[in-house]
C-alpha positions as CSV (number, residue, x, y, z in Angstrom):
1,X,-44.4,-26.6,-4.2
2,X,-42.1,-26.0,-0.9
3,X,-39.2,-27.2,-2.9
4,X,-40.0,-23.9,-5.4
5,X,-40.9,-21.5,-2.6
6,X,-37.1,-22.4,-0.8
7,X,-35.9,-22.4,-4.0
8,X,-36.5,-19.1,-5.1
9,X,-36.1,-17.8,-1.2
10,X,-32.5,-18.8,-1.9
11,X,-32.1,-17.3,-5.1
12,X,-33.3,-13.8,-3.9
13,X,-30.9,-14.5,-0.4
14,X,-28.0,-14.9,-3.0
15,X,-29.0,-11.6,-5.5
16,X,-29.0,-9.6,-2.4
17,X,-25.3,-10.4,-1.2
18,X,-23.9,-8.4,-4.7
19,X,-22.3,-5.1,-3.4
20,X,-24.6,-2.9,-5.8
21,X,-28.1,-3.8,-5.9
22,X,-29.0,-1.5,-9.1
23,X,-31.7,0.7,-9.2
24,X,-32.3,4.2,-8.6
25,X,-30.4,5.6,-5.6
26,X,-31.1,7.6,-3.1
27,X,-27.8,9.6,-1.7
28,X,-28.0,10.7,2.3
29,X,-24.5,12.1,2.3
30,X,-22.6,14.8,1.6
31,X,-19.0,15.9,1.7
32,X,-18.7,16.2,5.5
33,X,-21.5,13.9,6.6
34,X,-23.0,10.7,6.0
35,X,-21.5,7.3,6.1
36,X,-19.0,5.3,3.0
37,X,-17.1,2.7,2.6
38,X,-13.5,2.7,2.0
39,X,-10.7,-0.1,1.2
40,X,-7.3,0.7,1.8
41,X,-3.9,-1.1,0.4
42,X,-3.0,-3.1,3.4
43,X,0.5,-1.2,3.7
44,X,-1.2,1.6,4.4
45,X,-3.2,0.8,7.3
46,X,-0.9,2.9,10.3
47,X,-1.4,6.1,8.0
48,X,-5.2,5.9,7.3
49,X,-6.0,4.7,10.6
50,X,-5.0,8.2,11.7
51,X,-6.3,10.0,8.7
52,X,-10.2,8.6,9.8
53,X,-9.3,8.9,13.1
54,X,-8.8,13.1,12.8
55,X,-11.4,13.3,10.0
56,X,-13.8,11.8,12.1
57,X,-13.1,14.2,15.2
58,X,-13.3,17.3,12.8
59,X,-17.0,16.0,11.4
60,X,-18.4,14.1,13.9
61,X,-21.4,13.6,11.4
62,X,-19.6,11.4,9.2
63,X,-18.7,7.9,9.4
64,X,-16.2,5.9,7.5
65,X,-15.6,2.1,7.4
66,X,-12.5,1.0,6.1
67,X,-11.2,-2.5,5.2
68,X,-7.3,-2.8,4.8
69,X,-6.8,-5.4,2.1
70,X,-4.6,-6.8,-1.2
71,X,-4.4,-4.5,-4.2
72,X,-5.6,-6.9,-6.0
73,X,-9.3,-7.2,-3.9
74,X,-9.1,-3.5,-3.4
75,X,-9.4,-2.9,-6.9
76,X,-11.8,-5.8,-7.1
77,X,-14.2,-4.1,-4.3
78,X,-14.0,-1.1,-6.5
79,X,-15.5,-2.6,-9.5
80,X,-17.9,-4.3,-8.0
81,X,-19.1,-0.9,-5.8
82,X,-18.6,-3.1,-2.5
83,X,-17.0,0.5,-2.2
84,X,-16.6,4.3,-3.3
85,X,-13.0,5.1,-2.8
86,X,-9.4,2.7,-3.0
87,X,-5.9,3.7,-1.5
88,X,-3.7,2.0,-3.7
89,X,0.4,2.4,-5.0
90,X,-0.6,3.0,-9.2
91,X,-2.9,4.9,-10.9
92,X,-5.7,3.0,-12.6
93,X,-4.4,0.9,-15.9
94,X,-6.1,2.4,-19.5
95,X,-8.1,-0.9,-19.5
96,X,-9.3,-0.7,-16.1
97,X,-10.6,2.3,-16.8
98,X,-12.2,1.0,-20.0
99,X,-13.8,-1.6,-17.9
100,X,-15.8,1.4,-15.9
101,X,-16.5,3.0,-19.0
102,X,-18.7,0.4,-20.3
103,X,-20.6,1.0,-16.9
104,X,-20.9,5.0,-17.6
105,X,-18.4,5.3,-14.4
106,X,-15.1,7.5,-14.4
107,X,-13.2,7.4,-11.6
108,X,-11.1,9.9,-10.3
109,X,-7.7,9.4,-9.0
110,X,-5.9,11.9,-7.2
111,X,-1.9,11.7,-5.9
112,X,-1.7,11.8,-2.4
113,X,1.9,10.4,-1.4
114,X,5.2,9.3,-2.5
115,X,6.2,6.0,-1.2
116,X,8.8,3.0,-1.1
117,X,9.4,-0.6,-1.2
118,X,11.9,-1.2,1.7
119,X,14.0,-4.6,2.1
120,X,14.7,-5.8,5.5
121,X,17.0,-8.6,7.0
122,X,17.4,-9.9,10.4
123,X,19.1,-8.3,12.8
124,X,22.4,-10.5,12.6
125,X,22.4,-10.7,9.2
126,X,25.7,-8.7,7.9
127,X,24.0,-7.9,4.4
128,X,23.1,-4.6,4.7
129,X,23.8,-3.4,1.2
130,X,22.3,-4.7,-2.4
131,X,22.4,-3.1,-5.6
132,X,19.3,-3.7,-8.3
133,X,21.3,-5.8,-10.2
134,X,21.8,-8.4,-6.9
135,X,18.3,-7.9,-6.0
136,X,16.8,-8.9,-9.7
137,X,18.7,-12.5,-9.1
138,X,17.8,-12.9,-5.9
139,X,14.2,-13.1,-7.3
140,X,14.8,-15.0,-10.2
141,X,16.8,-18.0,-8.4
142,X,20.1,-17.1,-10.0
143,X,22.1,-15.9,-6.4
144,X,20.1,-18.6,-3.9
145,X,22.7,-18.5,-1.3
146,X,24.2,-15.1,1.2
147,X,27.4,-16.4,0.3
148,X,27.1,-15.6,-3.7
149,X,26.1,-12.0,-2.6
150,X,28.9,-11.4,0.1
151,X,31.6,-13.9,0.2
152,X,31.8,-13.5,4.3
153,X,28.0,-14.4,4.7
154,X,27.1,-17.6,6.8
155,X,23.2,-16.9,6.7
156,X,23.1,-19.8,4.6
157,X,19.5,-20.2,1.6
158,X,18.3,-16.8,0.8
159,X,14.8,-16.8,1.7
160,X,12.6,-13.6,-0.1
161,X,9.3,-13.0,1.8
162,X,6.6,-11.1,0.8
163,X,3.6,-9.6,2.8
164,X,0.7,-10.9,-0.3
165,X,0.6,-13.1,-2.8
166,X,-2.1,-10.4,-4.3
167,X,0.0,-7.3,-2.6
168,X,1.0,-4.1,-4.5
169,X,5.0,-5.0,-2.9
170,X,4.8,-8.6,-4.6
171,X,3.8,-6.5,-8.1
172,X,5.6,-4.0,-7.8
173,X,9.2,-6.2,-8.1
174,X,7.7,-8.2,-10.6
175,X,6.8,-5.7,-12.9
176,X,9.8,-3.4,-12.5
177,X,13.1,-6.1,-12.0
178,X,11.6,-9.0,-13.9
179,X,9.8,-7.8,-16.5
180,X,6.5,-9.6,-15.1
181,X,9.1,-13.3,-14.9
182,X,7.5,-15.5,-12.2
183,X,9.7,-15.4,-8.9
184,X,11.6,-18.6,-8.2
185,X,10.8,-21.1,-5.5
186,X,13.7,-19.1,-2.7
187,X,10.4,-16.1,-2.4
188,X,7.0,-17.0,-1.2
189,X,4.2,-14.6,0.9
190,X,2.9,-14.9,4.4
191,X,-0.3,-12.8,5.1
192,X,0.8,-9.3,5.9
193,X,3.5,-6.5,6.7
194,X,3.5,-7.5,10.5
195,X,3.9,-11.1,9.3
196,X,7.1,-10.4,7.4
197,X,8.6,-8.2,9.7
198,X,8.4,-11.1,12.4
199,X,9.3,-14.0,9.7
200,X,12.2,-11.4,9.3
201,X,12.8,-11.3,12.7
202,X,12.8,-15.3,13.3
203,X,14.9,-16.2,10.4
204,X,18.1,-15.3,10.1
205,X,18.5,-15.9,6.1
206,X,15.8,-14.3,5.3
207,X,14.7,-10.9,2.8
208,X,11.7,-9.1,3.8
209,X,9.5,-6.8,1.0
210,X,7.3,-4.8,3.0
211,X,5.7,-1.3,2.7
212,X,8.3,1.5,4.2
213,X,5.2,3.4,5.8
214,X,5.1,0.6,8.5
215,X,8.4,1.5,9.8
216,X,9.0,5.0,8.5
217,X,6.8,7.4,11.3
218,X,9.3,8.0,13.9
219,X,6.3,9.1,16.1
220,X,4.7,5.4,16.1
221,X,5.2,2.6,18.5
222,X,3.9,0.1,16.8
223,X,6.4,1.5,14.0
224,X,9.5,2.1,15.9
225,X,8.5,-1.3,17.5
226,X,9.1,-3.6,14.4
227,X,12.4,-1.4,13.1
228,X,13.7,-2.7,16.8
229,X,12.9,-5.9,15.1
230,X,15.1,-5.9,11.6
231,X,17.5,-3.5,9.7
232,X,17.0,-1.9,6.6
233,X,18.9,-2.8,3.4
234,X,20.2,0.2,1.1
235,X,19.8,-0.1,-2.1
236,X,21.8,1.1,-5.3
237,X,20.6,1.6,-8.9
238,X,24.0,-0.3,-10.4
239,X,27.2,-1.7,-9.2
240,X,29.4,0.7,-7.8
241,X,27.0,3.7,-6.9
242,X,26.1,5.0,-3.6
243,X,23.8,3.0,-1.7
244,X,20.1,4.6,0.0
245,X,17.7,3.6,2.6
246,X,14.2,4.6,2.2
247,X,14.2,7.6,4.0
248,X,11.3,10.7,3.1
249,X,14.8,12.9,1.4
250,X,15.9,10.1,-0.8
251,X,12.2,8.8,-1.6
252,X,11.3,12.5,-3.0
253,X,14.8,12.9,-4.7
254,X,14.4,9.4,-6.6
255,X,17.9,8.2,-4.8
256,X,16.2,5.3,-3.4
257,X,14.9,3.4,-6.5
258,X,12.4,1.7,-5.4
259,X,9.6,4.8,-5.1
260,X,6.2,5.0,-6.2
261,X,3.1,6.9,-6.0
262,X,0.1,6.4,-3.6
263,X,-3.4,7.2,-4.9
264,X,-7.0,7.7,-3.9
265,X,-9.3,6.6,-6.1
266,X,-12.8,7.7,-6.2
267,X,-15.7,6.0,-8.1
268,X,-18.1,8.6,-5.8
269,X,-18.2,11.7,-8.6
270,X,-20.2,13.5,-6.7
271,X,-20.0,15.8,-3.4
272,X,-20.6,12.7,-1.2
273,X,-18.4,11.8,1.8
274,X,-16.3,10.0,-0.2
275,X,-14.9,12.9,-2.2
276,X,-14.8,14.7,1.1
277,X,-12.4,12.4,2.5
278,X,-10.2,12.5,-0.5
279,X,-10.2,16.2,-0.4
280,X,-9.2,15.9,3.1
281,X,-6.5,13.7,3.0
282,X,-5.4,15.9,-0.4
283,X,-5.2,18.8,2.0
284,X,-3.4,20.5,4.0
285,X,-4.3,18.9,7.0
286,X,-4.0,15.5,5.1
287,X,-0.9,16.1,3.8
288,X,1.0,17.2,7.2
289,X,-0.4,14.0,9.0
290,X,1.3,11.5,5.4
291,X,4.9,14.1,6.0
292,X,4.9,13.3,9.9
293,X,3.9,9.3,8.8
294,X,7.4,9.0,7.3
295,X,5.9,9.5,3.3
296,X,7.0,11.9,0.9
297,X,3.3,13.8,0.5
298,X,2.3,14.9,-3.2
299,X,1.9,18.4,-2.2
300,X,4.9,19.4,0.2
301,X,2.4,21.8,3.0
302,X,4.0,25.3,3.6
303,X,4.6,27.4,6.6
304,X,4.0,31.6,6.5
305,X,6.4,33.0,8.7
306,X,6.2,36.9,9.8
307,X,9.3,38.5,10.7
308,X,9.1,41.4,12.2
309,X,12.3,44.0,12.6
């Protein structure tokens, strides 16, 4: 009889870790008020970190956690309802969205930021320059050694590190050099954008894949502290173009070719804090705060100036 009693104690334990327990709901929040739960792409953690910070000071009534994870668990935390609203680098995929439809859900995902892929290389490494075409065989194998990209090299193996096996950065490549080909045994992933920036800084044969955001805000120290770290490598789109760092002109001009959109998105269809937050960082304020962070924001905020004769 004890054996049942434990039993189905532990069963009812386990049914009440699940992130939604189902039921009817009772909502305490509103847009400005109230308390939610957030994840946030990893590579985005400098930016949002400031974005709760000032929403929190303007509405001292409402509380937001954030976790700063993977893509791949962000989206996970979504569909679960371990949260209400993602920050990821892509829009929701068609059967993604199919998957919430079956659940009566339909998430809304708003633009809020252009942003970049940016490759980095140790600070005595003389490879400052690769174009697409370069980049693509660096990832598939094909050019393993410095010396195969730039004859005067002596950094030796190229080493490609990313900050994720599950990250947006690792997918991102994948998808758009390799056609979704699996990268070659020269790249492998630590644990995070830090991580990489200080493998980076370690090794001198090594390529870093991080997140521009973490070294794009000129106003950051922890920022301005890791570009002291590594330099940035331009990038052209084929042999004998210019080449382009990821800077904010050349992210919103398409120069740099390795851009891509940032999005909130926001299972929360109602006027909870959730969609307050998103309208926030959608706004003006919002938007000023992801232009100062170094991105490219999706709506460019405007000044009114009066002259007066």
């Amino acid at each position: 009889m004890k054996k049942v009693f434990y039993s189905t104690l532990l069963i009812l334990f386990i049914s009440l870790l699940g992130c939604d327990s189902g039921g009817p709901k009772q909502f305490t929040d509103t847009t400005t008020s109230g308390k939610v739960s957030i994840v946030v792409d990893e590579s985005y953690s400098l930016l949002f970190d400031s974005q709760i910070y000032t929403f929190q000071k303007l509405y001292k009534r409402g509380s937001i956690h954030a976790s700063y994870l993977p893509e791949q668990e962000a989206l996970s935390a979504l569909m679960k309802d371990c949260c209400k609203v993602i920050v990821i680098n892509r829009d929701l995929s068609s059967d993604e969205r199919l998957q919430f439809k079956k659940n009566n859900l339909y998430p809304i995902s708003t633009k809020i930021a252009e942003d970049a892929v940016a490759l980095i290389v140790n600070n005595e490494n003389i490879n400052l320059q690769l174009s697409l075409a370069q980049l693509k065989s660096i990832l598939l194998g094909k050019d393993s050694l410095w010396k195969q990209v730039n004859p005067e090299s002596q950094e030796g193996r190229i080493n490609v590190v990313f900050d994720n096996n599950n990250s947006a950065n690792e997918r991102y490549l994948r998808e758009v050099l390799l056609d979704n080909q699996p990268y070659q045994k020269n790249c492998f992933a630590v644990k995070s954008n830090p991580e990489v920036i200080n493998y980076v800084n370690t090794h001198k044969n090594a390529l870093g894949v991080i997140s521009v955001n973490w070294i794009s805000d000129q106003d950051d120290t922890l920022s301005q502290r890791f570009l002291t770290k590594v330099k940035v490598v331009g990038i052209s789109k084929s042999e004998g173009l210019d080449f382009y760092k990821p800077y904010q002109a050349y992210i919103k001009t398409k120069e740099y070719p390795l851009c891509r959109d940032v999005y909130m998105i926001n299972r929360q269809t109602r006027a909870g804090l959730g969609t307050g937050f998103v309208s926030f960082v959608a706004g003006e304020k919002g938007q000023r705060m992801i232009l100062k962070s170094g991105l490219v924001p999706a709506t460019i905020p405007s000044r009114i100036v009066e002259i007066k004769n």
